[in-house]
LUMTI-529340 format. One record per residue: residue in three letters; residue number from 0; x, y, z of N, C-alpha, C in turn. Coordinates in Angstrom, 2 decimals, m for minus. Layout:
REM residues N
{node "ALA" NUM {X Y Z} {X Y Z} {X Y Z}}
...
This chain:
REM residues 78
{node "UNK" 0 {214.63 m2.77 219.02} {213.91 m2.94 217.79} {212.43 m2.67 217.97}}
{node "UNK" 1 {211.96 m3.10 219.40} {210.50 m2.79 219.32} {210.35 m1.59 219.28}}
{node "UNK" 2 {211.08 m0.49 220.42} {210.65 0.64 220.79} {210.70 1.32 219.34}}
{node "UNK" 3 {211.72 0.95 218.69} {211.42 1.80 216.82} {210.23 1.74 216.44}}
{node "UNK" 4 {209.91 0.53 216.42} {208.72 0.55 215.79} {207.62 1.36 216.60}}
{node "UNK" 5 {207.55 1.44 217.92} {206.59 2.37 218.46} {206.83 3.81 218.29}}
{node "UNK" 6 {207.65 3.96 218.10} {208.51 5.54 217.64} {208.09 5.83 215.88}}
{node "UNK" 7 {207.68 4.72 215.24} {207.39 5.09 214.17} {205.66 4.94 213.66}}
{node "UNK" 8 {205.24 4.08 214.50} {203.80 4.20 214.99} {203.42 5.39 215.16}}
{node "UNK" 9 {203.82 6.19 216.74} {203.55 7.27 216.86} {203.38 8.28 215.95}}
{node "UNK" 10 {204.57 8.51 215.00} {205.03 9.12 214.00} {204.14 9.35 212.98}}
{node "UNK" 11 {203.74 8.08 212.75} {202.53 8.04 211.44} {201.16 9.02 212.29}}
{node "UNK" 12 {201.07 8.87 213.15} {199.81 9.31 213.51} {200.17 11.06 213.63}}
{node "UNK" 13 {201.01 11.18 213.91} {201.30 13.17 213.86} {201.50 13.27 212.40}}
{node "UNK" 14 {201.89 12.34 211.26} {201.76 12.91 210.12} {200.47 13.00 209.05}}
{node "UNK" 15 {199.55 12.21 209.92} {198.38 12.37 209.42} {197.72 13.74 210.08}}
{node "UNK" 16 {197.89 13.67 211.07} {197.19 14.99 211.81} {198.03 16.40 211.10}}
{node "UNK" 17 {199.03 16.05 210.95} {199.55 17.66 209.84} {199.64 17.48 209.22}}
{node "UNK" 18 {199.41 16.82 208.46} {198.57 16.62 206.76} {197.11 17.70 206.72}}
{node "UNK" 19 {196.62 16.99 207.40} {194.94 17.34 207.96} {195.39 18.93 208.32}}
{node "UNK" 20 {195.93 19.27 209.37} {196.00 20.60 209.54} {196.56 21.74 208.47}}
{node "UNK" 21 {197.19 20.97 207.94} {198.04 21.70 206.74} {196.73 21.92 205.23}}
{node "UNK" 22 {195.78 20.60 205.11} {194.84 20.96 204.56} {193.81 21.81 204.87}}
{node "UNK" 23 {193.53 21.74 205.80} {192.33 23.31 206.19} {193.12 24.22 206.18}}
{node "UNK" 24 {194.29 25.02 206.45} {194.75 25.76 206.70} {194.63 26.34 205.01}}
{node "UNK" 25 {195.21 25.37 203.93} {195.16 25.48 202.46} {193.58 26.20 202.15}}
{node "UNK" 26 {192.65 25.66 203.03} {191.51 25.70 202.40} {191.12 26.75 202.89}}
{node "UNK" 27 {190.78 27.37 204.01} {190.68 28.49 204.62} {191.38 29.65 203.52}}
{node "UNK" 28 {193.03 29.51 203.61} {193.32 30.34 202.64} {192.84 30.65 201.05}}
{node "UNK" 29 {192.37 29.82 200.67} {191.35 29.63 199.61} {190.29 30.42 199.57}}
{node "UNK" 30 {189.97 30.50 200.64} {188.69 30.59 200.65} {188.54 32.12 201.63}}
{node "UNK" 31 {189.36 32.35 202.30} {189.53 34.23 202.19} {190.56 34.85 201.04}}
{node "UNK" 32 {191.20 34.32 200.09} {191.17 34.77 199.04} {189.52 35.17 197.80}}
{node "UNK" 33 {188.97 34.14 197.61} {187.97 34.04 196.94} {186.81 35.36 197.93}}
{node "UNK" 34 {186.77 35.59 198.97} {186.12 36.24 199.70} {186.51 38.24 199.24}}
{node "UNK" 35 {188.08 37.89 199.35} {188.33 39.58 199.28} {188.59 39.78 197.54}}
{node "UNK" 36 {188.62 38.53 196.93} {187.85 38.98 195.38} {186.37 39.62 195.19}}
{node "UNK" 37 {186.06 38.79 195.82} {184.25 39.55 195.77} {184.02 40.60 196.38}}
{node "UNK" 38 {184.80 41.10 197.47} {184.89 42.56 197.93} {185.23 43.11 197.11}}
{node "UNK" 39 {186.31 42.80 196.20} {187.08 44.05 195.37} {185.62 44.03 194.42}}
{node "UNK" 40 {185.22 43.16 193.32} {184.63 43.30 192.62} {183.27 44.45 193.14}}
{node "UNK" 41 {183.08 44.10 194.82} {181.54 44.63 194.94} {181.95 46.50 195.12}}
{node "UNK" 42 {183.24 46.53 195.38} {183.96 47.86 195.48} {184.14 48.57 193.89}}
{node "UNK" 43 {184.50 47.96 193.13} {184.04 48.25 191.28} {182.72 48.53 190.93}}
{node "UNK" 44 {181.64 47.81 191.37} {180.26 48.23 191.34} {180.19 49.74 191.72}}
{node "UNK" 45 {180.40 49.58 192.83} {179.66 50.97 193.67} {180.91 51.97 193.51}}
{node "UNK" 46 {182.13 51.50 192.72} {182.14 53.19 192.24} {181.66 53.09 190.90}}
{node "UNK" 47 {181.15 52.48 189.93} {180.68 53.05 188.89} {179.66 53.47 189.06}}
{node "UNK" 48 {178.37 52.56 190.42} {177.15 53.45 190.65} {177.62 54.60 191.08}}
{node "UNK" 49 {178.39 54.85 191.81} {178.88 56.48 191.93} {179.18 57.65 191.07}}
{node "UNK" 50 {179.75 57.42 189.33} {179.95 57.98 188.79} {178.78 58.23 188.15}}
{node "UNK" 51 {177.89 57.03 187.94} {176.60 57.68 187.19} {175.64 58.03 187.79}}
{node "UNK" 52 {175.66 58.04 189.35} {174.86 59.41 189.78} {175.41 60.49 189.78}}
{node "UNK" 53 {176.87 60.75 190.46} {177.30 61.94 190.12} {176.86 62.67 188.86}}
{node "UNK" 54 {177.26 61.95 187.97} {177.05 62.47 186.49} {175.70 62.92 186.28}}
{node "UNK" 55 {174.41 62.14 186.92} {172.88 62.37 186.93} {173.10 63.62 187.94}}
{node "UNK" 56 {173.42 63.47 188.53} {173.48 64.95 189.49} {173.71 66.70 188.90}}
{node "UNK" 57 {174.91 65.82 188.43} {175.54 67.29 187.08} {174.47 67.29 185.84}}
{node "UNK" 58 {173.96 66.59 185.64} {173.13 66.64 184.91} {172.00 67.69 185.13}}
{node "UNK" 59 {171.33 67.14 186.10} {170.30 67.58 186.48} {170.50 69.35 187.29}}
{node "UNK" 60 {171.52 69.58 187.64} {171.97 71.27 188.10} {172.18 71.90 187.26}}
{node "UNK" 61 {173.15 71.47 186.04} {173.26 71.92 184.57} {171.95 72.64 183.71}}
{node "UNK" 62 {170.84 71.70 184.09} {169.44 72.00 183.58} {168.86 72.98 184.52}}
{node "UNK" 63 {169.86 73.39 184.94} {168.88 74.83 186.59} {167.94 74.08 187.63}}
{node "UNK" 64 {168.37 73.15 187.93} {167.73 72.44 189.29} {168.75 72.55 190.40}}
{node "UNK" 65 {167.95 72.45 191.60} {168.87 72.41 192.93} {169.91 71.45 192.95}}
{node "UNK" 66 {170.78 71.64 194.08} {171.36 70.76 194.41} {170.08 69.36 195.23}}
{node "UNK" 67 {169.53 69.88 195.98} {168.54 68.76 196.74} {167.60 68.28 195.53}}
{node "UNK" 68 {167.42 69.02 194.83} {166.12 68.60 193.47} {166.77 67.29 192.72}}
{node "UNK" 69 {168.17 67.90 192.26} {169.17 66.69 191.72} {169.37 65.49 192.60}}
{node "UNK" 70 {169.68 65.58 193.48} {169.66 64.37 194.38} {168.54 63.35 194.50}}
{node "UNK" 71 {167.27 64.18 194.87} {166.03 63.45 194.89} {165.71 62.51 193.66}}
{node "UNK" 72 {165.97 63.18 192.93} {165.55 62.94 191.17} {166.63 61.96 190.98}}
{node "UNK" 73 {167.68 61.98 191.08} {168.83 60.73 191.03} {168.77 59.48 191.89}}
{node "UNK" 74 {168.45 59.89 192.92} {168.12 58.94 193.45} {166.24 57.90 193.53}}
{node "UNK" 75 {165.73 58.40 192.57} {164.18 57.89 192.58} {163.48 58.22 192.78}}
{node "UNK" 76 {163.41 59.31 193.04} {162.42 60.25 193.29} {161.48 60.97 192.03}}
{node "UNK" 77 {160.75 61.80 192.48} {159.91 62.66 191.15} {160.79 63.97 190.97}}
């Protein structure tokens, strides 16, 4: 009868510890989810900045400028 009870002593204490492990593990996963959202989103940015320089690019060759003239000029330049 005693040794049960030390067998269930023990017991409690590994189910707190994988509780605990089982919670960070939750949270971690949380939290590289929320991480490769903000990649995707920062990957949506920079192709639309991509399309509207491209487009400033075509723009600017369309009007009889260089290829390097367009670039400069799209990108901030004079």
């Amino acid at each position: 009868m005693v040794e049960e009870k030390k067998d269930l002593k023990k017991c409690s204490g590994k189910k707190k510890i994988m509780f605990a492990y089982g919670f960070v593990q939750l949270g971690s996963s949380i939290v590289s989810a929320i991480a490769l959202v903000a990649i995707a989103f920062g990957f949506c940015a920079v192709k639309k900045e991509s399309s509207l320089f491209n487009k400033c690019v075509a723009e600017i060759i369309a009007d009889g400028g260089s290829n390097s003239e367009a670039v400069r000029y799209c990108n901030g330049g004079n």
